[in-house]
C-alpha positions as CSV (number, residue, x, y, z in Angstrom):
1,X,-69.3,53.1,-39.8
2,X,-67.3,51.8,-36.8
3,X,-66.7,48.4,-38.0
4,X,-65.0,48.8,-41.3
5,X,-62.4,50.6,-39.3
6,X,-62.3,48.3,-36.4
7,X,-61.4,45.8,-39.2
8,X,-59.0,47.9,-40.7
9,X,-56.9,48.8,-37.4
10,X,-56.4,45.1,-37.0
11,X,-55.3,44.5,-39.9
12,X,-52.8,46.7,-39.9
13,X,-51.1,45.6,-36.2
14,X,-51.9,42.2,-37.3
15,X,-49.5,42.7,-39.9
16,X,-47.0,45.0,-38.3
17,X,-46.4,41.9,-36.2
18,X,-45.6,39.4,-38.9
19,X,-42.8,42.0,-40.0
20,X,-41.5,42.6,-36.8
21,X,-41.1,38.6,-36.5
22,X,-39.3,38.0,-39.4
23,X,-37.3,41.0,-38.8
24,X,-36.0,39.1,-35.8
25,X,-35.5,35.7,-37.4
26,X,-33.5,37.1,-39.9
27,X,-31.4,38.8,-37.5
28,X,-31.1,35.9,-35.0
29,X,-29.5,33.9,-38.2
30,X,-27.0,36.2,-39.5
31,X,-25.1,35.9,-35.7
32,X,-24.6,31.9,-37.4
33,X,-20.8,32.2,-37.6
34,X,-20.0,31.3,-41.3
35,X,-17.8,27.5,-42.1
36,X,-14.3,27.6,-41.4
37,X,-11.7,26.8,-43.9
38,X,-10.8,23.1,-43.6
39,X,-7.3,22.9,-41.3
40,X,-5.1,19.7,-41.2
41,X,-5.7,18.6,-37.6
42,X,-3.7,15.1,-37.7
43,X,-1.3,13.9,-40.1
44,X,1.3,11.2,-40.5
45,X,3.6,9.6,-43.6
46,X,0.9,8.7,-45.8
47,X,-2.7,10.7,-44.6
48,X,-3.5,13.7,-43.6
49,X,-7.5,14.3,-41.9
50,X,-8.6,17.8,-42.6
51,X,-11.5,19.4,-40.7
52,X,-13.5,22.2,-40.6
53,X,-16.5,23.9,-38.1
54,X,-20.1,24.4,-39.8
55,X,-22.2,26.2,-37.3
56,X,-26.0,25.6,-36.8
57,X,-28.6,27.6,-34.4
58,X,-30.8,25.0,-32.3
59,X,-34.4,25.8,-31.7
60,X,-33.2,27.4,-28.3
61,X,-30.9,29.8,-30.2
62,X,-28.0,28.1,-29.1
63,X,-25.2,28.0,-31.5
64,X,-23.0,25.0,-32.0
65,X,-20.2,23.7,-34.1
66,X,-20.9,20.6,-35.7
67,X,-17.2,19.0,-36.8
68,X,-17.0,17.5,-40.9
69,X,-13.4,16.1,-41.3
70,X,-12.2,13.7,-44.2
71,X,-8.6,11.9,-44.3
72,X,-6.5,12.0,-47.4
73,X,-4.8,9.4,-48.0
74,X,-1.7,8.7,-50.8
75,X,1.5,6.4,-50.3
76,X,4.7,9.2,-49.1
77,X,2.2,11.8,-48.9
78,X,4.1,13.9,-46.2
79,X,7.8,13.7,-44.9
80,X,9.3,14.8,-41.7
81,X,11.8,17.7,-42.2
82,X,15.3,18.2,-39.8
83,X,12.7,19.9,-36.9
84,X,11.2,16.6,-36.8
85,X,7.8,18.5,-38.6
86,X,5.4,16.5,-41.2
87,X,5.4,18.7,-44.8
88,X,4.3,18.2,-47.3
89,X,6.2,15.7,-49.9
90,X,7.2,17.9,-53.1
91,X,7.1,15.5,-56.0
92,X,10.5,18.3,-57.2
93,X,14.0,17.9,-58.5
94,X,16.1,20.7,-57.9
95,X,19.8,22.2,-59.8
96,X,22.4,22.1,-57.4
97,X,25.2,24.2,-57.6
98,X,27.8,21.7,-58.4
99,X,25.8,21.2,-61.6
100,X,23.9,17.3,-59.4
101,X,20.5,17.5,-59.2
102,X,18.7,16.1,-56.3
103,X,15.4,15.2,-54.7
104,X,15.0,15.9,-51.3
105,X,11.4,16.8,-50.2
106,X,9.7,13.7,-49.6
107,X,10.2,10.8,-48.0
108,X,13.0,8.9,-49.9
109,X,15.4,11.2,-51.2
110,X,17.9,11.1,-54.8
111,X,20.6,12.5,-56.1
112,X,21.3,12.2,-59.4
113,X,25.4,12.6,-60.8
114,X,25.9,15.7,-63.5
115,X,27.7,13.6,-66.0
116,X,25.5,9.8,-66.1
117,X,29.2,8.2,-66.9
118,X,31.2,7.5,-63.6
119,X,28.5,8.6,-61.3
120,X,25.9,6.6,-59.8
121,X,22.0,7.5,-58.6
122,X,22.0,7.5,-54.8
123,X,18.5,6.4,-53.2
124,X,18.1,6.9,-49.4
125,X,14.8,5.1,-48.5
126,X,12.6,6.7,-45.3
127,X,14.3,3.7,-43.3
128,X,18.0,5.2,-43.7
129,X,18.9,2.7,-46.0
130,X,20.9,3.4,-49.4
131,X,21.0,2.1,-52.9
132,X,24.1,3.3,-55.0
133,X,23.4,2.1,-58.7
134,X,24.2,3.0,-62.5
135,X,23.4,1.8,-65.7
136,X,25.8,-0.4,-66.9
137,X,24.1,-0.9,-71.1
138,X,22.1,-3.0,-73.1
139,X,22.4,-7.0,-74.5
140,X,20.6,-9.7,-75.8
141,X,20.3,-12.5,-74.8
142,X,18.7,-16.0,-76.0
143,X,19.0,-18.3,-73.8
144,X,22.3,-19.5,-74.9
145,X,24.2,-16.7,-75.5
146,X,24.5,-12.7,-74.3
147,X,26.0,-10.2,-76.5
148,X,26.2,-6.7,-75.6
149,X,24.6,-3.7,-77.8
150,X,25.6,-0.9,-76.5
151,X,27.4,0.7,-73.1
152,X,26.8,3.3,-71.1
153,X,28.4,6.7,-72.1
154,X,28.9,10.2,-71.5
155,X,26.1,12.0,-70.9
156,X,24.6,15.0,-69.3
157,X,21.5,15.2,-66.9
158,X,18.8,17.6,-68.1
159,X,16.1,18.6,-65.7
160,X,12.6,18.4,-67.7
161,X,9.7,19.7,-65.6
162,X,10.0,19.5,-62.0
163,X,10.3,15.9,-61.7
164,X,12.2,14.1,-64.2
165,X,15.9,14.1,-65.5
166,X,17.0,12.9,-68.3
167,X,20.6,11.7,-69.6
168,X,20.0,12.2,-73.7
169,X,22.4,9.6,-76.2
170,X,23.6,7.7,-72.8
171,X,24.9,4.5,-74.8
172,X,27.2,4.2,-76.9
173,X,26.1,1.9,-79.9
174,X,22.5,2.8,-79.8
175,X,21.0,5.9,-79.8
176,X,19.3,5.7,-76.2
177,X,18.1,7.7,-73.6
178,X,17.9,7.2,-69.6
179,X,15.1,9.2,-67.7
180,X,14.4,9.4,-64.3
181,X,11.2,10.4,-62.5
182,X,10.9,11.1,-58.9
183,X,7.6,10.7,-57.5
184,X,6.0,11.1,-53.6
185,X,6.0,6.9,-53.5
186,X,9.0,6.1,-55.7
187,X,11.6,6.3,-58.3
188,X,11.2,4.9,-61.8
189,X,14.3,4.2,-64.2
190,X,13.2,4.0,-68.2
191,X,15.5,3.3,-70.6
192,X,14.0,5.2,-74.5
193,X,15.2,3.6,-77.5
194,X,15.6,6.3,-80.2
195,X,16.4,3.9,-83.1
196,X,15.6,0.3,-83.8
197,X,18.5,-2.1,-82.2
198,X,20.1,-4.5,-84.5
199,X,18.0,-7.6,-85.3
200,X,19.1,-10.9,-83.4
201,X,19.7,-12.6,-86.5
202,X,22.4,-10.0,-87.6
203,X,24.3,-11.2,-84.6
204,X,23.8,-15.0,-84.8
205,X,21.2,-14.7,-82.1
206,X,18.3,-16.7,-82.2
207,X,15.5,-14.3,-83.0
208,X,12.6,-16.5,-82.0
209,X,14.1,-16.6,-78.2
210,X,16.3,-13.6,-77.9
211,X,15.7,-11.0,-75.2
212,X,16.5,-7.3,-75.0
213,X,18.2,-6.7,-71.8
214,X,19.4,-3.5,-69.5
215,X,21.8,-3.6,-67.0
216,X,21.9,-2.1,-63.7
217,X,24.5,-2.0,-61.5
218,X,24.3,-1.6,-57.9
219,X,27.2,-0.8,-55.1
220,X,27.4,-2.6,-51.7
221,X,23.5,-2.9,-51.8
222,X,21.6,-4.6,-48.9
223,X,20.9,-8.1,-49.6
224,X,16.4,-7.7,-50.2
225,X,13.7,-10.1,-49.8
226,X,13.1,-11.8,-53.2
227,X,10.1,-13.1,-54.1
228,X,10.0,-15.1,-57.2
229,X,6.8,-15.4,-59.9
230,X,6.4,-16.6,-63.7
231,X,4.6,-13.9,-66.2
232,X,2.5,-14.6,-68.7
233,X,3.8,-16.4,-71.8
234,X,4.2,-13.6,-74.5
235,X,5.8,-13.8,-77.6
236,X,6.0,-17.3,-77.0
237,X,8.4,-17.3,-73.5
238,X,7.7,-17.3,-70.2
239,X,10.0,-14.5,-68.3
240,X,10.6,-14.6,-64.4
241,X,10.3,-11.8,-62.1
242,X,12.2,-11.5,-58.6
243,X,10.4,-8.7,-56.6
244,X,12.7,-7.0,-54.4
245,X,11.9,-6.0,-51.3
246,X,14.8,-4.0,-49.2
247,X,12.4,-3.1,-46.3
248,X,10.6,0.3,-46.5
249,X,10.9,-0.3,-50.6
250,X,10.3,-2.8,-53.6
251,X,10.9,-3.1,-56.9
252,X,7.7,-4.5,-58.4
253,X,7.3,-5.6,-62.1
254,X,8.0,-3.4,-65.0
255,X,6.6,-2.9,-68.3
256,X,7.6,-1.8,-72.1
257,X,5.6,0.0,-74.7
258,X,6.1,2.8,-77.8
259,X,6.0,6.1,-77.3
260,X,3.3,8.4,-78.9
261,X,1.0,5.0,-79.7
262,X,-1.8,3.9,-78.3
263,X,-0.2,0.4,-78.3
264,X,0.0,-2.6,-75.3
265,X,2.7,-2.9,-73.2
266,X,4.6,-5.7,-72.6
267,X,5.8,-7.6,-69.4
268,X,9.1,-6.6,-68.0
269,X,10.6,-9.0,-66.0
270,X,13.9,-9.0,-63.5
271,X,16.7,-11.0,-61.7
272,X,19.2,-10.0,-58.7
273,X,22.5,-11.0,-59.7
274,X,25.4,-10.9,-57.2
275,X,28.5,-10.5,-59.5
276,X,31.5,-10.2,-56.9
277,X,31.3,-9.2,-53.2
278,X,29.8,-5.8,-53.1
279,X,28.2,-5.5,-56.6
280,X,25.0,-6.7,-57.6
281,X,23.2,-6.2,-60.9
282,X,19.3,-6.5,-62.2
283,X,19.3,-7.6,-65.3
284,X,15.7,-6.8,-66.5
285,X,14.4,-8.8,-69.9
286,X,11.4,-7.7,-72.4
């Protein structure tokens, strides 16, 4: 009769042990500190590397921090405010007082005039350096001859989301619109046709080599680097494109499509023009 309970008393402490082990395994891992949030530990104009602490227990019970970091990189990503501190770049256009609107939380700031007529768009690049322009209107032109279709006009800027303004019926003699949209690496200029423009033929234009030009205008610009190139043939002509490049900032290639289509786009391309001492234009062609 002694040995079925011999048996049976070490069973029990056998298992009273295993308990009491895992009792203390469990406990030694809940001291494991959980991840940190990831933190920006180093940043500059265009990365940031964020980093955060996972901690692991080593067989001694020793806990460490092992380091995981990534870097996030995007062109203007921050910009340094009047401390001298990185932030980060606010892709935002804001209503100022005086009825302007202006862009000032990135990198390159703009400030865009109330009325589009007898103002200009003011671009300071992160080097300091400043591009006044305006619209000037719209021609053709084929090859021979350029005829203008319609000038710029009174117009109103209207913010539209938080980064785009827009200057509605901007031309007179063709229902047009000018829009604006500030991003973290740039500004883009579009120019919306709301109606069809006269045909070249209507103007004793050569249809078959005619152009649709717009006109920018630019004040006591710096001279930039141009570079150049041949597009593509399309519609039968071969454009030219001068790439601009005024230092921190270019003007690459731009393109042309319809709205609410699901259309191609075609080649834009552009010249610098100096006109007189102090005023440049871009003439860009589609």
């Amino acid at each position: 009769m002694k040995i079925p309970i011999i048996a049976i008393v070490l069973l029990t402490i056998g298992s009273t042990g295993l308990r009491a082990q895992t009792s203390t395994t469990a406990t030694s891992q809940s001291n494991v500190p959980p991840p940190t949030d990831y933190q920006i530990v180093q940043q500059d104009g265009n990365s940031r590397v964020w980093q955060r602490e996972i901690y692991e227990q080593e067989p001694n019970g020793q806990i460490v921090a092992r380091p995981h970091k990534f870097t996030e990189l995007a062109t203007g990503l921050n910009y340094k405010d009047s401390s001298g501190q990185w932030q980060p770049s606010k892709e935002e256009i804001d209503l100022q007082p005086d009825g302007t609107l202006a862009a000032i939380q990135g990198q390159h700031q703009v400030y865009f005039p109330g009325n589009i007529y007898g103002g200009e768009i003011k671009l300071i690049q992160p080097n300091g350096v400043q591009l006044h322009s305006c619209p000037v209107g719209l021609s053709y032109d084929d090859g021979s001859n350029t005829m203008l279709i319609a000038v710029l006009t009174n117009s109103i800027g209207q913010l539209v989301g938080s980064n785009q303004v827009i200057y509605t019926n901007a031309f007179a003699g063709l229902d047009a619109d000018i829009i604006y949209s500030y991003t973290r690496s740039g500004l883009e200029q579009d120019i919306v046709l709301r109606e069809q423009p006269p045909t070249p033929a209507s103007l004793n234009l050569s249809p078959e080599t005619t152009r649709l030009q717009v006109l920018t205008e630019f004040f006591d610009p710096p001279q930039p680097r141009q570079t150049t190139r041949t597009l593509p043939a399309q519609a039968g002509l071969a454009l030219t494109d001068d790439t601009l490049d005024f230092g921190t900032m270019q003007m690459v290639p731009g393109k042309a499509f319809k709205l609410g289509e699901d259309s191609s786009s075609a080649r834009v391309g552009k010249s610098w023009v100096t006109l007189t001492e102090g005023v440049s234009k871009i003439v860009a062609s589609v």
